[in-house]
PyMOL Python script that loads the backbone (N, CA, C, O; Angstrom):
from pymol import cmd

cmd.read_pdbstr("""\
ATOM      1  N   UNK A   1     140.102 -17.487  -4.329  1.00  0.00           N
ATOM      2  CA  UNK A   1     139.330 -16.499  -5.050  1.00  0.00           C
ATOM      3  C   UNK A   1     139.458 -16.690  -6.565  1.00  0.00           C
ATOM      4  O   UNK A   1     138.384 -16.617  -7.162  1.00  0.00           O
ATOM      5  N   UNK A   2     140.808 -16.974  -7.491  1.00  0.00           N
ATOM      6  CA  UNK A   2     141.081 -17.305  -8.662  1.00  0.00           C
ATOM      7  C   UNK A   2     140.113 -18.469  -9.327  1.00  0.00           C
ATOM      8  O   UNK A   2     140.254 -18.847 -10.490  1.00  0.00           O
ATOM      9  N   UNK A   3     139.256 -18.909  -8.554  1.00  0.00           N
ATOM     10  CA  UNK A   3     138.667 -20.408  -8.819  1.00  0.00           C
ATOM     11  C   UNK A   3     137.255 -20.491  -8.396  1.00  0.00           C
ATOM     12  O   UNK A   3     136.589 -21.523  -8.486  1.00  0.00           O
ATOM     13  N   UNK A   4     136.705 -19.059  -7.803  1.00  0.00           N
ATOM     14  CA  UNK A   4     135.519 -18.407  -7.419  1.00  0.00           C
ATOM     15  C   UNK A   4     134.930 -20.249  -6.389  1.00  0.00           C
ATOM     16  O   UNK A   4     133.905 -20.923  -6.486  1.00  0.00           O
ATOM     17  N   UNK A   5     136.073 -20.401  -5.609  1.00  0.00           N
ATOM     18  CA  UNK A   5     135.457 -21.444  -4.943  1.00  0.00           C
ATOM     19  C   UNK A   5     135.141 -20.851  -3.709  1.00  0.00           C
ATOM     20  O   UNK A   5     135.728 -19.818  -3.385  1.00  0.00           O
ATOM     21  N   UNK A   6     133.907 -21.591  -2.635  1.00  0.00           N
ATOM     22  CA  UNK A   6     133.624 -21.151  -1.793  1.00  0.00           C
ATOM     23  C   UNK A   6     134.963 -21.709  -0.716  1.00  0.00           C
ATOM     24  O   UNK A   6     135.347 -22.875  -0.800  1.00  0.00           O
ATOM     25  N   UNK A   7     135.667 -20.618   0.394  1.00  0.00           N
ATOM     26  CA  UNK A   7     136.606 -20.936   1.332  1.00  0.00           C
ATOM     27  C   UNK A   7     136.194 -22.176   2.316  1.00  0.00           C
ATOM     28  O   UNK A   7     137.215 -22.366   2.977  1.00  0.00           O
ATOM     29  N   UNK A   8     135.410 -22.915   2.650  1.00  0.00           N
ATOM     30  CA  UNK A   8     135.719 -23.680   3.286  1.00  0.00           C
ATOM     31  C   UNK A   8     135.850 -25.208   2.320  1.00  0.00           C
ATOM     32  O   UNK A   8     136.309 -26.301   2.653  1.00  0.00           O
ATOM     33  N   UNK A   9     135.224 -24.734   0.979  1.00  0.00           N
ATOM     34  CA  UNK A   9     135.949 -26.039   0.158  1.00  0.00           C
ATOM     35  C   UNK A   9     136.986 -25.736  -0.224  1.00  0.00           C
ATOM     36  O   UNK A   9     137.926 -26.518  -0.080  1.00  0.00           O
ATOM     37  N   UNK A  10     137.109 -24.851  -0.665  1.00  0.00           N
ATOM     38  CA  UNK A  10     138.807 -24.589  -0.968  1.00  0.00           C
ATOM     39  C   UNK A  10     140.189 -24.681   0.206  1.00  0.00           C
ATOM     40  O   UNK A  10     141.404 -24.752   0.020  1.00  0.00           O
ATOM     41  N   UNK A  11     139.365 -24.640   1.432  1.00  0.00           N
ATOM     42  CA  UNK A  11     140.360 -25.344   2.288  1.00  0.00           C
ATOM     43  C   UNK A  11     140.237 -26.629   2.467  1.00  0.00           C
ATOM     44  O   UNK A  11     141.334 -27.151   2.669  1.00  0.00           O
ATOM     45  N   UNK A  12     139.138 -27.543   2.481  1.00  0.00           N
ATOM     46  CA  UNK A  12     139.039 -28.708   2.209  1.00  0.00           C
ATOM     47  C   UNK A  12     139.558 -29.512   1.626  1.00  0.00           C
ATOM     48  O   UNK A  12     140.063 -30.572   1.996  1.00  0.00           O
ATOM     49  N   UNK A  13     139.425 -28.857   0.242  1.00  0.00           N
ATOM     50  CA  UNK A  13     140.163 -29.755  -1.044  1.00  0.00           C
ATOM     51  C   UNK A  13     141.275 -29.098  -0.688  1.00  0.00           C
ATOM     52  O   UNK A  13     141.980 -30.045  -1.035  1.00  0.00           O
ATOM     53  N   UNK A  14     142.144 -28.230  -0.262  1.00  0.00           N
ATOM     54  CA  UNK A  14     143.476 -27.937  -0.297  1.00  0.00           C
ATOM     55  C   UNK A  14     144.216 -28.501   0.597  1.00  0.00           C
ATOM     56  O   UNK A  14     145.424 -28.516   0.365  1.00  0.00           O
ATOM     57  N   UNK A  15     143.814 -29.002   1.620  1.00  0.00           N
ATOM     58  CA  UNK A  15     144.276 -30.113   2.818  1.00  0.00           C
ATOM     59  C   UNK A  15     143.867 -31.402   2.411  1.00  0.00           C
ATOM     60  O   UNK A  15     144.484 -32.308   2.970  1.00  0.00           O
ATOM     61  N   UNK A  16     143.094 -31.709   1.683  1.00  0.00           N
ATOM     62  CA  UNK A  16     143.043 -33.475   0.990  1.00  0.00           C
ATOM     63  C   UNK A  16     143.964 -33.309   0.048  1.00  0.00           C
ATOM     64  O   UNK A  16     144.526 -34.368  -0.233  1.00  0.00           O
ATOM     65  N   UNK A  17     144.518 -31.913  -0.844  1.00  0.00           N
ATOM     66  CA  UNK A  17     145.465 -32.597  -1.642  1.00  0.00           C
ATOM     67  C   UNK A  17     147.139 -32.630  -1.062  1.00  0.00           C
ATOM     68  O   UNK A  17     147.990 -33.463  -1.374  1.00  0.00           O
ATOM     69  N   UNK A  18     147.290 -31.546  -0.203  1.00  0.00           N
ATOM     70  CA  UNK A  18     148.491 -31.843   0.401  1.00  0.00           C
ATOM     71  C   UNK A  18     148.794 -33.080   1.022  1.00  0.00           C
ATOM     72  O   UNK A  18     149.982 -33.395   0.957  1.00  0.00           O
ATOM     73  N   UNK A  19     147.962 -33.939   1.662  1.00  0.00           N
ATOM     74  CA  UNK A  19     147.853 -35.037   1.980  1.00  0.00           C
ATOM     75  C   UNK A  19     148.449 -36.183   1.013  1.00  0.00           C
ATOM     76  O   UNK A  19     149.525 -36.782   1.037  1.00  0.00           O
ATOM     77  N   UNK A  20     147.114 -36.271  -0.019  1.00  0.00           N
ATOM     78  CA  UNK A  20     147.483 -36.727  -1.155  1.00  0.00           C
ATOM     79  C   UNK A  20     149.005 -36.901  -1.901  1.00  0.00           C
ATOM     80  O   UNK A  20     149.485 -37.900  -2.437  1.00  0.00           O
ATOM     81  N   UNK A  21     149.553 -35.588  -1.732  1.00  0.00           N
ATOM     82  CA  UNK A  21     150.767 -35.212  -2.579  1.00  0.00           C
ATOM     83  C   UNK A  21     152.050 -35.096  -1.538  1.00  0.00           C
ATOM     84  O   UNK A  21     153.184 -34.712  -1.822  1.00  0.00           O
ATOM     85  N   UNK A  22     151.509 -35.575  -0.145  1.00  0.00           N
ATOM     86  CA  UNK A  22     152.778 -36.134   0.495  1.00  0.00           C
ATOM     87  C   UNK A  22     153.111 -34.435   1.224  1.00  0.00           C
ATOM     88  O   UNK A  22     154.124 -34.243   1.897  1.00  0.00           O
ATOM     89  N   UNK A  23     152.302 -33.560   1.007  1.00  0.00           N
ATOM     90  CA  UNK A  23     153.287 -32.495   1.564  1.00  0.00           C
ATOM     91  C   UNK A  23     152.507 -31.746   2.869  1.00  0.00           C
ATOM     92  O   UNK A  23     152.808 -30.664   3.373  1.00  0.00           O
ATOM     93  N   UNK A  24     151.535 -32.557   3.211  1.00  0.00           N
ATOM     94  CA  UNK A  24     151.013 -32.053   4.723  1.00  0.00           C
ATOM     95  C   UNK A  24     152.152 -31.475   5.778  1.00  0.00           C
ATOM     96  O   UNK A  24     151.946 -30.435   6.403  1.00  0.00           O
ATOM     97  N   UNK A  25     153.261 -32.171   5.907  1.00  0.00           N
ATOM     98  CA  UNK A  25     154.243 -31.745   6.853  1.00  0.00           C
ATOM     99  C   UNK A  25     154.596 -30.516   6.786  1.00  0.00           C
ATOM    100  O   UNK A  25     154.775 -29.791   7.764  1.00  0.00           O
ATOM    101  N   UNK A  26     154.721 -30.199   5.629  1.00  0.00           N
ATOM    102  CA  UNK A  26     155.424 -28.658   5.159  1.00  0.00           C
ATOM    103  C   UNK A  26     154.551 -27.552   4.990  1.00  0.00           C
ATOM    104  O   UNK A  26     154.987 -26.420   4.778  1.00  0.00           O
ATOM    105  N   UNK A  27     153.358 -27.812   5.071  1.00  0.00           N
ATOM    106  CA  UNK A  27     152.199 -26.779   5.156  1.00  0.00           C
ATOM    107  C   UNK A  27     152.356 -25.445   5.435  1.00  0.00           C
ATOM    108  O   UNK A  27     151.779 -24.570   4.790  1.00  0.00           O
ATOM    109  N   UNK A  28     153.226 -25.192   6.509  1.00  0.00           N
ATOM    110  CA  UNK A  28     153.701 -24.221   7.197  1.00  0.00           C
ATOM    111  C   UNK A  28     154.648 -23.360   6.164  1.00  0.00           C
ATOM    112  O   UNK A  28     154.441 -22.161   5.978  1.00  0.00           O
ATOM    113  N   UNK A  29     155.767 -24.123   5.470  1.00  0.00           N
ATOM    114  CA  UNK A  29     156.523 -23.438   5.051  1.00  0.00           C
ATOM    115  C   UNK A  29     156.480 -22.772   4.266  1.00  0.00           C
ATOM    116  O   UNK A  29     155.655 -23.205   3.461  1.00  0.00           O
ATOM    117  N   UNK A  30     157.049 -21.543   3.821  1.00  0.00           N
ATOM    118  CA  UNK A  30     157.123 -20.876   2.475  1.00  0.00           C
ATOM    119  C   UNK A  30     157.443 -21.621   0.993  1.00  0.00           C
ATOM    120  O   UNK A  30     158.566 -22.124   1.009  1.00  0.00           O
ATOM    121  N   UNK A  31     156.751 -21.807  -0.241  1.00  0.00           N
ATOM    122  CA  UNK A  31     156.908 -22.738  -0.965  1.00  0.00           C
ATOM    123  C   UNK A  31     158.803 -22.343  -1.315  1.00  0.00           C
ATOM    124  O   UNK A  31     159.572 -23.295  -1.451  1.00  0.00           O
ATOM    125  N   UNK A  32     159.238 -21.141  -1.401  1.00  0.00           N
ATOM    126  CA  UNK A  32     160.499 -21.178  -2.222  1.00  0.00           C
ATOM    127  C   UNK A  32     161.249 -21.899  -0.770  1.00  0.00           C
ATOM    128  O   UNK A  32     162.379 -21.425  -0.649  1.00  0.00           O
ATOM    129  N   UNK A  33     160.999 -22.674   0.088  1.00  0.00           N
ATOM    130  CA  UNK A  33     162.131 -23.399   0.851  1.00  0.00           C
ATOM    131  C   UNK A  33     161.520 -24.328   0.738  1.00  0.00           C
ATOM    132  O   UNK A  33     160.962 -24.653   1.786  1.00  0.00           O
ATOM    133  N   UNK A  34     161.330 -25.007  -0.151  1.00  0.00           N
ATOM    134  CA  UNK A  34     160.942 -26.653  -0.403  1.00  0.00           C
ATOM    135  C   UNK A  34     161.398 -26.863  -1.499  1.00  0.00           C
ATOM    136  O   UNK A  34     161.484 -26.129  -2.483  1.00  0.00           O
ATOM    137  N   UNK A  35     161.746 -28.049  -1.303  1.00  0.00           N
ATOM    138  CA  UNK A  35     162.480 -28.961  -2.564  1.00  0.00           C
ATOM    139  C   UNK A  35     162.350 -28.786  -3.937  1.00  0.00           C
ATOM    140  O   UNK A  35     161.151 -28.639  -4.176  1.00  0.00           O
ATOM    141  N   UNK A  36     162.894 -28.742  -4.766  1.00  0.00           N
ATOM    142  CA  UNK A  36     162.453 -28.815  -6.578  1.00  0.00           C
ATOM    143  C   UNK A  36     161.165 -29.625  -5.931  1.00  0.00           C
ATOM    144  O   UNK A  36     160.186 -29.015  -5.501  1.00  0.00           O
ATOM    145  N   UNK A  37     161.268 -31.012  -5.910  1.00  0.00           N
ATOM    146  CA  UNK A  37     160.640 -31.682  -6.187  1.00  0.00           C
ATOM    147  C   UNK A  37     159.170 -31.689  -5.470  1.00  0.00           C
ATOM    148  O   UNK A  37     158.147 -32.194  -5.934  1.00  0.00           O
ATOM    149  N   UNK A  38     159.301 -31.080  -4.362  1.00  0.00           N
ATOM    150  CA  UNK A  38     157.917 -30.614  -3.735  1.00  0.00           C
ATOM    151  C   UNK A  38     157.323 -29.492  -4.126  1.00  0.00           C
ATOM    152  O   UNK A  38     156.103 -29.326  -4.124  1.00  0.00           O
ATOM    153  N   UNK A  39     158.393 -28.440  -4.577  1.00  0.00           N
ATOM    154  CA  UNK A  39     157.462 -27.382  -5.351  1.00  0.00           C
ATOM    155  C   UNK A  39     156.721 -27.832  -6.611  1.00  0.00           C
ATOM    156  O   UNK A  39     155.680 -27.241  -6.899  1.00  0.00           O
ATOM    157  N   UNK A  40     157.122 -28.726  -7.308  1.00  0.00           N
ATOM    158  CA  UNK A  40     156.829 -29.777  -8.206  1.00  0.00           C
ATOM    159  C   UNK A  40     155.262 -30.156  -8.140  1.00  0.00           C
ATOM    160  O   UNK A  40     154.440 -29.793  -8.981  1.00  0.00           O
ATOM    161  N   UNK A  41     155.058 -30.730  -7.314  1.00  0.00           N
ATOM    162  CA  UNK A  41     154.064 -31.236  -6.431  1.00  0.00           C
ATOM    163  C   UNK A  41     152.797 -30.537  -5.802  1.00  0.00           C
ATOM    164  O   UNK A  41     151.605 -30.842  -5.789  1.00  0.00           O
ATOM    165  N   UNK A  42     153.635 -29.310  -5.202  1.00  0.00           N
ATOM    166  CA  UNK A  42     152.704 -27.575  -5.174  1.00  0.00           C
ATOM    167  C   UNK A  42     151.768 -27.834  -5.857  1.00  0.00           C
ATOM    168  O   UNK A  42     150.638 -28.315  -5.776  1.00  0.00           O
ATOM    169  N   UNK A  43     152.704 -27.271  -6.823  1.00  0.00           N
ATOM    170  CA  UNK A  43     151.833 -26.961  -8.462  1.00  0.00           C
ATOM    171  C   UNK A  43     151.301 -27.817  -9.158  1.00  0.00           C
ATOM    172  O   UNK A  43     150.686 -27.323 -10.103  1.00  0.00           O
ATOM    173  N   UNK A  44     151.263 -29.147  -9.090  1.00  0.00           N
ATOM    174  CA  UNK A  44     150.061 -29.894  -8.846  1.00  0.00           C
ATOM    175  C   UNK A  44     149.134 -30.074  -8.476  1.00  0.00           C
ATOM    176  O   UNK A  44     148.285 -30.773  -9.030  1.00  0.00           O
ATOM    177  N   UNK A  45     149.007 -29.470  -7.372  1.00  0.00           N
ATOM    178  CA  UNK A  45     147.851 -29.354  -6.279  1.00  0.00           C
ATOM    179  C   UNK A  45     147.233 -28.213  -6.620  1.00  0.00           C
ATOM    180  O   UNK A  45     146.014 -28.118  -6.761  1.00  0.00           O
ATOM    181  N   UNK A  46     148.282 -27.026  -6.811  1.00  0.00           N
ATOM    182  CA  UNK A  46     147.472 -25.533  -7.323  1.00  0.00           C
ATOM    183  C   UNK A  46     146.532 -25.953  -7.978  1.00  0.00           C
ATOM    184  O   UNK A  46     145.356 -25.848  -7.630  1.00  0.00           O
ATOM    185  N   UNK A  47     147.138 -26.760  -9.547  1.00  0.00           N
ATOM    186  CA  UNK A  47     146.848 -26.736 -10.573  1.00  0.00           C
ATOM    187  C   UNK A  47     145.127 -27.866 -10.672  1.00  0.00           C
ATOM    188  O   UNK A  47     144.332 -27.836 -11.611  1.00  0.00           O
ATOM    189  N   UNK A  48     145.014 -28.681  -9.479  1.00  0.00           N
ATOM    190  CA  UNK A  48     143.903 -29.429  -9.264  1.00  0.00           C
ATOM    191  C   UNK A  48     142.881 -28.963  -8.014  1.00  0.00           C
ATOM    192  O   UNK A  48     141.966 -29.698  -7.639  1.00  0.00           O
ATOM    193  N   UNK A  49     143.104 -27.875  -7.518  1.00  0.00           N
ATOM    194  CA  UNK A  49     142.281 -27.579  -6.449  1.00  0.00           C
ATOM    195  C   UNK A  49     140.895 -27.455  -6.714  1.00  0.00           C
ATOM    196  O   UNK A  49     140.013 -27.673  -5.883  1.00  0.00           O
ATOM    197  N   UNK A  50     140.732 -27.122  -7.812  1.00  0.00           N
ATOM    198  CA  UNK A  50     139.139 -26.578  -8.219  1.00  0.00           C
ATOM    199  C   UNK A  50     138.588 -27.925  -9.054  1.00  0.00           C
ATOM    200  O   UNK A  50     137.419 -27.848  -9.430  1.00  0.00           O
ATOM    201  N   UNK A  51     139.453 -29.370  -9.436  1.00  0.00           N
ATOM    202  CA  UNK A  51     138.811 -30.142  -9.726  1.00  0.00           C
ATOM    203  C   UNK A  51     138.215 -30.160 -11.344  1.00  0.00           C
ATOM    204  O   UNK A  51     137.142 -30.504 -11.841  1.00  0.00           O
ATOM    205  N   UNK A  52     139.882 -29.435 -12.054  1.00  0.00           N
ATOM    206  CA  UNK A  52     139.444 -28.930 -13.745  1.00  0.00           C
ATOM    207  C   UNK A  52     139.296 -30.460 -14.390  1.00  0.00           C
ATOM    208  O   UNK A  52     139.804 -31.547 -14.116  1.00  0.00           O
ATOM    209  N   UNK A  53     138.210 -29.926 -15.522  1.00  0.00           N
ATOM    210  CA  UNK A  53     137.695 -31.256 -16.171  1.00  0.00           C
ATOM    211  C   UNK A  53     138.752 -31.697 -17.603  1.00  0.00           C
ATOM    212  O   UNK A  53     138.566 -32.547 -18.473  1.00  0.00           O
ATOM    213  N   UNK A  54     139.967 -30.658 -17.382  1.00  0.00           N
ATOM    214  CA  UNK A  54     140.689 -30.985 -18.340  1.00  0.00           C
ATOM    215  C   UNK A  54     142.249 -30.906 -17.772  1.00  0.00           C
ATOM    216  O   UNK A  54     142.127 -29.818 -17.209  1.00  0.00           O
ATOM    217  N   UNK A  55     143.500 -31.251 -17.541  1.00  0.00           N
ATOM    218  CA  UNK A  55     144.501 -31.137 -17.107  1.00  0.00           C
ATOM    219  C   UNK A  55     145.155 -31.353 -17.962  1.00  0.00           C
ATOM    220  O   UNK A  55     144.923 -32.485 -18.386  1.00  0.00           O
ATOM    221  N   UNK A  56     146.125 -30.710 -18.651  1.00  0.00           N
ATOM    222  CA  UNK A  56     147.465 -30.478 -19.791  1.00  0.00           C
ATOM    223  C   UNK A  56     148.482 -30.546 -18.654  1.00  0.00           C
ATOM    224  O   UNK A  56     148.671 -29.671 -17.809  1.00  0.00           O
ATOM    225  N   UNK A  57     149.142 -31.783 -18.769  1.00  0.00           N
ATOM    226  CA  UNK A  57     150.947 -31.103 -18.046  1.00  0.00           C
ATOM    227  C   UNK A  57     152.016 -31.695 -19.437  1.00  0.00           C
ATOM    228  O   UNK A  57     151.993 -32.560 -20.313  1.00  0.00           O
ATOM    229  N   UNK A  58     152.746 -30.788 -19.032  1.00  0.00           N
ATOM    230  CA  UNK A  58     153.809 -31.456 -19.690  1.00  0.00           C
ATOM    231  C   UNK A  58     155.038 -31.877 -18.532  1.00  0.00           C
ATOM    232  O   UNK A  58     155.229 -31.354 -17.434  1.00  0.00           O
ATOM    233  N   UNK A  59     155.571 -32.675 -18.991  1.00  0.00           N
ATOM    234  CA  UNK A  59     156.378 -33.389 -18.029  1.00  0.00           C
ATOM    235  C   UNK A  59     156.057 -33.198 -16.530  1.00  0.00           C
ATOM    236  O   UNK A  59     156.871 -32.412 -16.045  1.00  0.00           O
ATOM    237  N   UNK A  60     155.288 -33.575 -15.760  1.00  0.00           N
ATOM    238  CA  UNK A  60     155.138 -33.885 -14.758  1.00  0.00           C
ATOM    239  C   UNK A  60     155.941 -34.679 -13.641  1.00  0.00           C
ATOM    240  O   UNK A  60     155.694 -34.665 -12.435  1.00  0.00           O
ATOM    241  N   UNK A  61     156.981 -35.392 -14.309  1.00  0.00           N
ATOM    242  CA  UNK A  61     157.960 -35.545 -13.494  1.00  0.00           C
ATOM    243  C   UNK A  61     159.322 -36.072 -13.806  1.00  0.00           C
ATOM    244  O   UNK A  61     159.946 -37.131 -13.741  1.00  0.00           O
ATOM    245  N   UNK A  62     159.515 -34.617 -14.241  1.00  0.00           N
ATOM    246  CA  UNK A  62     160.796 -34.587 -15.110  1.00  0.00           C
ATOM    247  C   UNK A  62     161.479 -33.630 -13.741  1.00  0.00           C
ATOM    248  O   UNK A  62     160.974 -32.622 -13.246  1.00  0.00           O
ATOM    249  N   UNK A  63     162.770 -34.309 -13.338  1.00  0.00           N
ATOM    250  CA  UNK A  63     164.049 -34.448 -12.330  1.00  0.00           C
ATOM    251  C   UNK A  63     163.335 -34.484 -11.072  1.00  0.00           C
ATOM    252  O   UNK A  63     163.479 -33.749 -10.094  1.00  0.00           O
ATOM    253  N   UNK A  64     162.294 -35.758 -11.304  1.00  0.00           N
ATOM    254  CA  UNK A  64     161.859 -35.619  -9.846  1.00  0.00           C
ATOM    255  C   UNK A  64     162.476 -37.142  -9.446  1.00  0.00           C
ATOM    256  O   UNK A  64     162.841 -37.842 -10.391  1.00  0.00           O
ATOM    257  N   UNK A  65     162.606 -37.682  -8.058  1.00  0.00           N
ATOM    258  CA  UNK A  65     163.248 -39.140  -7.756  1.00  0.00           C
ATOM    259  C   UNK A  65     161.984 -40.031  -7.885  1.00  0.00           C
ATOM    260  O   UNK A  65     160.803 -39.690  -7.816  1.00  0.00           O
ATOM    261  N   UNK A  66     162.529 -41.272  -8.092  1.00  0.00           N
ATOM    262  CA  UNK A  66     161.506 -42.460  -8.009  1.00  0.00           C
ATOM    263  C   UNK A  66     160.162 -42.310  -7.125  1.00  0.00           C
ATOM    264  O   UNK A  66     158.962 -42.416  -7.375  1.00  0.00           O
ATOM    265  N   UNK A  67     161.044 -41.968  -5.796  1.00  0.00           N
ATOM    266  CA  UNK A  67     159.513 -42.171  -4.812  1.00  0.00           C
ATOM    267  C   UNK A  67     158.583 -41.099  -5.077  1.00  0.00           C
ATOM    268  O   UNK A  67     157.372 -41.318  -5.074  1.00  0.00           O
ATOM    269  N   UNK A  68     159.240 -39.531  -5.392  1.00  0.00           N
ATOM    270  CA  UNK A  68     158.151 -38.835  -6.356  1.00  0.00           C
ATOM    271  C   UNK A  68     157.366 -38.778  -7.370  1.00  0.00           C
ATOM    272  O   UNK A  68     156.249 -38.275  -7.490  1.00  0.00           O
ATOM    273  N   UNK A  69     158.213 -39.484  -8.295  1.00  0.00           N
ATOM    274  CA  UNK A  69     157.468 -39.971  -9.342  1.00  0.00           C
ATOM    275  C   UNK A  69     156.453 -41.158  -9.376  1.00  0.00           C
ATOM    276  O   UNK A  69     155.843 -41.512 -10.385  1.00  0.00           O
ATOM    277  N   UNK A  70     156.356 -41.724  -8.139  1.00  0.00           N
ATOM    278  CA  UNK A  70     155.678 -42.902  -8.122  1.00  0.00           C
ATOM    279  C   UNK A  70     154.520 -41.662  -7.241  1.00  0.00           C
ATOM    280  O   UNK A  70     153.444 -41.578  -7.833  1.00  0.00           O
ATOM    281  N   UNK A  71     154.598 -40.985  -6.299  1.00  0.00           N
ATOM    282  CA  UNK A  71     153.136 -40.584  -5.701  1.00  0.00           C
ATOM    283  C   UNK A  71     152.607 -39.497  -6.853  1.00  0.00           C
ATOM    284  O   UNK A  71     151.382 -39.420  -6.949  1.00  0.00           O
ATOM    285  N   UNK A  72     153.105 -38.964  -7.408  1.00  0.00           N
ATOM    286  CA  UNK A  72     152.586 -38.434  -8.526  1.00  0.00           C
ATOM    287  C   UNK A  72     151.583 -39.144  -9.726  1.00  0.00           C
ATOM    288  O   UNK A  72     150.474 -38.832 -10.160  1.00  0.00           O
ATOM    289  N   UNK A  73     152.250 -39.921  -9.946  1.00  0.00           N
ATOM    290  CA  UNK A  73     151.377 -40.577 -10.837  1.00  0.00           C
ATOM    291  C   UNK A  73     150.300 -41.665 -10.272  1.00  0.00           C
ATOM    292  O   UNK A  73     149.562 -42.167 -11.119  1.00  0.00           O
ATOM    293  N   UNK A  74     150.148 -42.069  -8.926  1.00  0.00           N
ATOM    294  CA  UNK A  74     149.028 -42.534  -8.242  1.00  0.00           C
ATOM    295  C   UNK A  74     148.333 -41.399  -8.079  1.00  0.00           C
ATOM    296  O   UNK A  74     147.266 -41.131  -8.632  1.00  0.00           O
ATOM    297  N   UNK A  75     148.843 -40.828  -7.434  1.00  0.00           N
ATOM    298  CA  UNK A  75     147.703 -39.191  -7.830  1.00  0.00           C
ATOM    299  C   UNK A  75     147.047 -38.627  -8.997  1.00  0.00           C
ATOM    300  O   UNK A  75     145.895 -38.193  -8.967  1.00  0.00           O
ATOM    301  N   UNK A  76     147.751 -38.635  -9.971  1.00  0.00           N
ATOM    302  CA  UNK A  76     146.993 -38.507 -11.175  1.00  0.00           C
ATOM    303  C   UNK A  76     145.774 -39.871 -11.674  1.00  0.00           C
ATOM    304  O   UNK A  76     144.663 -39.744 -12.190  1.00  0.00           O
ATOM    305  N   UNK A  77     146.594 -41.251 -11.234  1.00  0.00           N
ATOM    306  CA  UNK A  77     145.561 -41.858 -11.582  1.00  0.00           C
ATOM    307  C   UNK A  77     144.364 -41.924 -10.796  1.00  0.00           C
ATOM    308  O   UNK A  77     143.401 -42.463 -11.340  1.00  0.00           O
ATOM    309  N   UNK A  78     144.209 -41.447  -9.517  1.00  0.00           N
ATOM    310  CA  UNK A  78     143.196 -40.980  -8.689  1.00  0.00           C
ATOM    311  C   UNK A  78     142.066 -39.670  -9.226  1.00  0.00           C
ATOM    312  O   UNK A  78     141.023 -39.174  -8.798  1.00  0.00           O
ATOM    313  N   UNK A  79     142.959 -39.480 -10.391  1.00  0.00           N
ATOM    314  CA  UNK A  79     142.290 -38.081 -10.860  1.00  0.00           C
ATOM    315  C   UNK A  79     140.729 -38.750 -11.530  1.00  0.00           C
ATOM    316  O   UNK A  79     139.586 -38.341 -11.326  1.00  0.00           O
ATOM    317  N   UNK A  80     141.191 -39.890 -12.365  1.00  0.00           N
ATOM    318  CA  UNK A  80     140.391 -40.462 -13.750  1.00  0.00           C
ATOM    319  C   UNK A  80     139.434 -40.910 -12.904  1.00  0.00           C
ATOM    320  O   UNK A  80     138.445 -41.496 -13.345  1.00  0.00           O
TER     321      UNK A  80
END
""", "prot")
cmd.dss("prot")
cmd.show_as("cartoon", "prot")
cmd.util.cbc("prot")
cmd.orient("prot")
């Protein structure tokens, strides 16, 4: 509703980006029982669901591990 998107794209794009961002498995769970580094990742996805034509992060993957930091930033370059 925050993004006045219609619900079946907004579930669309919200299951291509969990995918994307590695966190399909956890779908289920409540975000505060997931990892720093997957809540990390969340909010990535929050933050791209509607497909903004401008994205500001700051540190994006700051205390996250290698293999996070590596699907993160293939994801972002998927953005361009």
């Amino acid at each position: 509703d925050l993004y006045s998107l219609p619900k079946d794209k907004a579930k669309l794009q919200s299951e291509d980006l969990l995918h994307k961002l590695g966190l399909w498995q956890e779908k289920d769970k409540r975000v505060e029982y997931l990892s720093g580094g997957m809540q990390r990742r969340f909010n990535l996805a929050m933050a791209t669901v509607h497909s903004p034509k401008l994205l500001i992060l700051d540190e994006p993957t700051a205390n996250l591990d290698q293999e996070s930091k590596r699907l993160v930033f293939t994801f972002l370059e998927g953005l361009l």
